[in-house]
C-alpha positions in Angstrom: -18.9 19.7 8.2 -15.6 20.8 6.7 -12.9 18.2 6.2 -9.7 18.9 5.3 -8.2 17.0 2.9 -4.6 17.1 4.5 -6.3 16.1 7.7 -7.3 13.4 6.4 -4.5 11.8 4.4 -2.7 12.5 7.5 -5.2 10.3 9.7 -5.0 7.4 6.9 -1.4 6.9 6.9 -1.0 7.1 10.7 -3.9 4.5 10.7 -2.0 2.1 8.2 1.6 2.5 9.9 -0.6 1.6 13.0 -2.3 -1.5 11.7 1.1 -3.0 10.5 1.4 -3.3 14.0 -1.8 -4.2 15.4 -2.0 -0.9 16.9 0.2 -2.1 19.3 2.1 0.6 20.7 4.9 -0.7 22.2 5.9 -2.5 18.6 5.2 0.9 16.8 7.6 2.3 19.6 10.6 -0.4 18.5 9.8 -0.1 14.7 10.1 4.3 14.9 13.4 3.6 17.2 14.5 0.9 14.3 14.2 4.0 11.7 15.9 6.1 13.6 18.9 4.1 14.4 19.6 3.1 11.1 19.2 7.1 9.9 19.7 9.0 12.6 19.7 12.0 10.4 16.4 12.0 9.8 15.2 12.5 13.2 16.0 15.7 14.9 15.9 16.2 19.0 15.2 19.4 21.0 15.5 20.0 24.2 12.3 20.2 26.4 11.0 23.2 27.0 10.2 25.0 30.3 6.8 25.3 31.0 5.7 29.2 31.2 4.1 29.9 34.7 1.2 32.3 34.2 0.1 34.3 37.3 -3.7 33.9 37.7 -6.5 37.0 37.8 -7.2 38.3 41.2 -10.9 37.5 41.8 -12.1 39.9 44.0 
């Protein structure tokens, strides 16, 4: 099977940052709003978007 090496460096760190925390996700939660308090420049918000309603076939 094909890995990508990206992929998987991206996996590893994620995994890490997680076990810091005991893959607890309410910690990771306070730790990412931590970071973004004390540099909220690094975090960007957009605004949600609209779901696209997408008429279905007609069966017939």
């Amino acid at each position: 099977m094909w890995n990508d090496e990206i992929v998987e460096e991206t996996r590893q760190v994620r995994d890490r940052y997680a076990a810091k925390f005991d893959y607890d996700l309410d910690a990771i939660y306070c730790d990412l709003k931590k970071q973004e308090e004390q540099d909220p420049e690094k975090f960007i918000s957009l605004p949600p978007k609209q779901p696209e309603i997408i008429p279905q076939a007609k069966v017939s």
